[in-house]
C-alpha positions in Angstrom: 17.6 15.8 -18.3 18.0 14.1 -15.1 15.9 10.6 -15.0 13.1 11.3 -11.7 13.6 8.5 -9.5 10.1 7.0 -8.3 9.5 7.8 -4.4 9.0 4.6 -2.5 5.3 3.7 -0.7 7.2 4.8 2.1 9.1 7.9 1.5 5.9 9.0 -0.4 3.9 8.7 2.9 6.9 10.4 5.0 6.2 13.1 2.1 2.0 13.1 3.4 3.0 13.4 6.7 5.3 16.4 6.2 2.8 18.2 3.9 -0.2 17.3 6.3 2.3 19.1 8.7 2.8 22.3 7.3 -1.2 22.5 6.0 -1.7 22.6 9.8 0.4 25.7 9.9 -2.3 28.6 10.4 0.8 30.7 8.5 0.5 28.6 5.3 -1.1 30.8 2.6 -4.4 29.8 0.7 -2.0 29.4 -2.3 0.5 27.4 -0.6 -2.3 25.3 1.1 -3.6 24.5 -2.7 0.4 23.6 -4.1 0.4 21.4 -0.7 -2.9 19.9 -1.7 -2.5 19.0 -4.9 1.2 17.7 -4.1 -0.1 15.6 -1.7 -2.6 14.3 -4.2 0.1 13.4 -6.8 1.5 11.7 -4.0 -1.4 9.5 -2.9 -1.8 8.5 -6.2 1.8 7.2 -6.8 1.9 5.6 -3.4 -1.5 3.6 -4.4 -0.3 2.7 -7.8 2.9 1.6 -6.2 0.8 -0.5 -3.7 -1.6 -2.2 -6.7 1.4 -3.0 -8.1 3.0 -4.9 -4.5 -0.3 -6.4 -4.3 -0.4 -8.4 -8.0 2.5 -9.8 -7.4 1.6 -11.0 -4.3 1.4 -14.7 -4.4 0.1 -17.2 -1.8 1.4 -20.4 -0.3 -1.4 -22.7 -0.2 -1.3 -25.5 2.8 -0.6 -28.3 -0.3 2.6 -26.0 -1.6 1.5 -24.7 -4.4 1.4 -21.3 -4.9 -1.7 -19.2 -6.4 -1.9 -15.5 -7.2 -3.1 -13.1 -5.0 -6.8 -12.5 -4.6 -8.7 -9.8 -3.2 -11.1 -11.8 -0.4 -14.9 -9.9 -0.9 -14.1 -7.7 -3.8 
């Protein structure tokens, strides 16, 4: 079985786009509108998981040149 390759944040938002696309459709079935759905949710939640993981390894340059790990300012 063929390994899935993981979608990046960006081609999983293209994805969003496309599915929030054909929801608009007033031809989409109730079924198709629920497959689209929860498509779209398996896609949010990749794209977020993808983006948590962007955001630890984000590190900051402070003004002394070290660098710190990112923080979440407020949170």
């Amino acid at each position: 079985m063929a390994e899935k390759k993981e979608l990046s944040i960006e081609e999983s938002l293209a994805q969003l786009d496309d599915i929030a696309a054909k929801m608009e459709d007033p031809e989409v079935t109730l079924e198709d509108s629920f497959g689209l759905y929860e498509k779209g949710m398996k896609l949010i939640k990749s794209a977020t998981k993808r983006i948590e993981d962007v955001q630890r390894k984000v590190e900051k340059l402070e003004a002394d040149g070290t660098v710190s790990d990112f923080e979440e300012d407020g949170e």
